[in-house]
C-alpha positions as semicolon CSV with decimal commas, in nm:
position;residue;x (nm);y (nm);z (nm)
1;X;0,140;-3,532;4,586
2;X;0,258;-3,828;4,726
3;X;-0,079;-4,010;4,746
4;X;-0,153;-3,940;4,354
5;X;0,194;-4,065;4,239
6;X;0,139;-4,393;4,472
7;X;-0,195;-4,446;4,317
8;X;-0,115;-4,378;3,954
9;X;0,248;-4,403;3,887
10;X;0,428;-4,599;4,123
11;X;0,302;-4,915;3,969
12;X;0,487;-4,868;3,657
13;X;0,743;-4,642;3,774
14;X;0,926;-4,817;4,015
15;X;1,130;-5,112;4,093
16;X;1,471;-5,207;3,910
17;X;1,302;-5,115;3,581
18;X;1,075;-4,877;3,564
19;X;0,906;-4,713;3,280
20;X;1,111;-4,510;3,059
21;X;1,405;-4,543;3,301
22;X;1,210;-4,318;3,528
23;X;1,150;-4,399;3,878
24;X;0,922;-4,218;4,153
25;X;0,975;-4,440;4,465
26;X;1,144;-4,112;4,630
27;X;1,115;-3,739;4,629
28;X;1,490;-3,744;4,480
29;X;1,356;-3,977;4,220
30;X;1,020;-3,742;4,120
31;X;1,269;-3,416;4,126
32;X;1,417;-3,570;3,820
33;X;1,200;-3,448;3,587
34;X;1,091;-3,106;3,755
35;X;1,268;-2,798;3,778
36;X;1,047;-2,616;4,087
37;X;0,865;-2,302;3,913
38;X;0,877;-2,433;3,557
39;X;0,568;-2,501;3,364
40;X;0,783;-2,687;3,130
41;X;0,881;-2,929;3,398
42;X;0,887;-3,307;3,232
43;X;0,665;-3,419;3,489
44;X;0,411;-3,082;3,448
45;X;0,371;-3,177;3,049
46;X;0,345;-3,555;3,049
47;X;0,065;-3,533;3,282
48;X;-0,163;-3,286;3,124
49;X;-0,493;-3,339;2,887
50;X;-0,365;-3,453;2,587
51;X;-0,020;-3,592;2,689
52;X;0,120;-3,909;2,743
53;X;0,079;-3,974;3,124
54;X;-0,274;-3,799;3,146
55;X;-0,505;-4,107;3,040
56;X;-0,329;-4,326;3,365
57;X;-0,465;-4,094;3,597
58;X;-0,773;-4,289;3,779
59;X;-1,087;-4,033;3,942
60;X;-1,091;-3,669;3,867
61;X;-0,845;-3,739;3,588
62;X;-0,842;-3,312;3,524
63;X;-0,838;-3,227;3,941
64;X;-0,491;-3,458;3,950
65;X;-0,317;-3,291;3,618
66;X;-0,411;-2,911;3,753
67;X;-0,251;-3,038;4,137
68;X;0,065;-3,170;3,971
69;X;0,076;-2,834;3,797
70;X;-0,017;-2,609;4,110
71;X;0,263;-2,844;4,315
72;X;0,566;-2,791;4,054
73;X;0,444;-2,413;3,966
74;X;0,317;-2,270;4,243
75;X;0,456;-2,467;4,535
76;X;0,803;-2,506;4,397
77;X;0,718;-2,867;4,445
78;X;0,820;-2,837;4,804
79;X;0,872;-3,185;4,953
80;X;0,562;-3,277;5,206
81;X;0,544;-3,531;5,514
């Protein structure tokens, strides 16, 4: 997960003011808005089709929303080296 957020999100969230107040320099940072299981995780809805995050993504724009999903869902968005 850490290469999608660096591509797509760092650049606006990060630094000493980042978007919305919400940074995701660090895992700490990105476990802000999840709760590990939950569908209804902050970060699992504002990157979805249709919601507000979801039109930043660059590539397979669908492929990134479904692997923030799978992480925070179904791998209880377990921190990765």
């Amino acid at each position: 997960m850490a290469s999608i957020f660096q591509a797509d999100c760092v650049r606006c969230h990060s630094g000493s003011r980042p978007d919305a107040g919400y940074s995701m320099s660090t895992y700490a940072q990105v476990m802000r808005a999840v709760t590990a299981g939950n569908a209804r995780s902050a970060l699992v809805v504002v990157t979805q089709r249709n919601a507000s995050m979801y039109r930043y993504w660059s590539g397979d724009t669908a492929g990134k929303a479904a692997k923030v999903r799978s992480w925070v869902v179904d791998n209880g968005a377990a921190q990765t080296r």
